[in-house]
Every structure is written in structure tokens, then in C-alpha cells.
Steps between C-alpha positions, in 0.01 A plus 500: 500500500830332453501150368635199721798350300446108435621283678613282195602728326790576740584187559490419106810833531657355764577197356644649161732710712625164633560340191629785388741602752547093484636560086712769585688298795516165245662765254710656735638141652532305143773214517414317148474669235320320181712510172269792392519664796874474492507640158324830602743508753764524242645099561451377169805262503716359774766725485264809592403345849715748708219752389290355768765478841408864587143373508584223696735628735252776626271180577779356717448566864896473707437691857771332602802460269352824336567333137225531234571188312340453171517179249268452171525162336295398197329160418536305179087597478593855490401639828723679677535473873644722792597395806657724820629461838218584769655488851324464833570657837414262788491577901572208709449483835682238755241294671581224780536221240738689305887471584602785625796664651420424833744786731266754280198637776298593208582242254143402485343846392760625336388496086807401276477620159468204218575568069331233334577529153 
């Protein structure tokens, strides 16, 4: 007869495949970077900080412009930060307290795209 798995038991596995899956998304979306951490990146001084824009520019989310911008700046602690440009896509649709070109019939269901940057 075939045993019955327990019920703990997979639950106990579920939850280390979140946390899991949970390190491997922190890893994948780092923006600071210890001085250590840095270091076994290969930024061991200021002047080798343009080793980490690739890494930060494939973090950078531009739907819109299409531009993958990428900056790394470090702090007097040693940590090294990266920041990117992360652009939105918005749908906006005309309601009757919106201004609205009024000789338009369909002004008022008519969605107008939005960038918000």
C-alpha cells in the first residue's frame, strides 16, 4: 500500500521553494551592493564603477523612450549603488469631469495614451 505524503511535510517544501525562488529574485534585482560585495564584483576603487552599468542598465525598464539607462554611484561607506530609469505606460480615459474636446462624439471613451516617466 502506498503511503499518504504528510501534510507538513509539503508545506515545510513549499515554503523553502518560496524563499528560495524569493533569494534568487533579491539576487537577480540587487541595487546596493555592500563594499564586499562590490569587490567580488570587481569595483574595488572608484574608478572601476563602470564595471557595474551593464548590470544596471539590464535592470532599467524604458517601454517607452526604449533607452536602458544605467548609473552606479558609490558612498563614502563603501557601498555602491545603482540606480535606472523604469518608465510606466498609463491609459487614460476622458470622463465627464475631464475637459475634453467637446466637437469629438467619442471624446469620452476614447483612451489617450499617457508616458509617465
Amino acid at each position: 500500500m502506498a503511503q499518504r505524503p504528510n501534510l507538513l511535510t509539503h508545506f515545510q517544501n513549499l515554503v523553502v521553494e518560496s524563499q528560495n525562488r524569493a533569494m534568487a529574485a533579491q539576487d537577480k534585482y540587487k541595487f546596493v551592493f555592500t563594499a564586499n560585495e562590490a569587490a567580488s564584483e570587481g569595483v574595488t576603487e572608484p574608478i572601476r564603477l563602470p564595471k557595474l552599468i551593464r548590470k544596471a542598465m539590464s535592470l532599467a525598464r524604458g517601454p517607452i523612450s526604449k533607452y536602458k539607462v544605467g548609473a552606479v554611484g558609490r558612498a563614502s561607506s563603501g557601498r555602491v549603488y545603482l540606480g535606472v530609469n523604469v518608465e510606466f505606460q498609463v491609459f487614460l480615459f476622458n470622463t465627464p469631469s475631464t475637459p475634453s474636446n467637446s466637437s469629438s462624439p467619442t471624446s469620452h471613451s476614447t483612451p489617450r495614451k499617457v508616458s509617465v516617466s
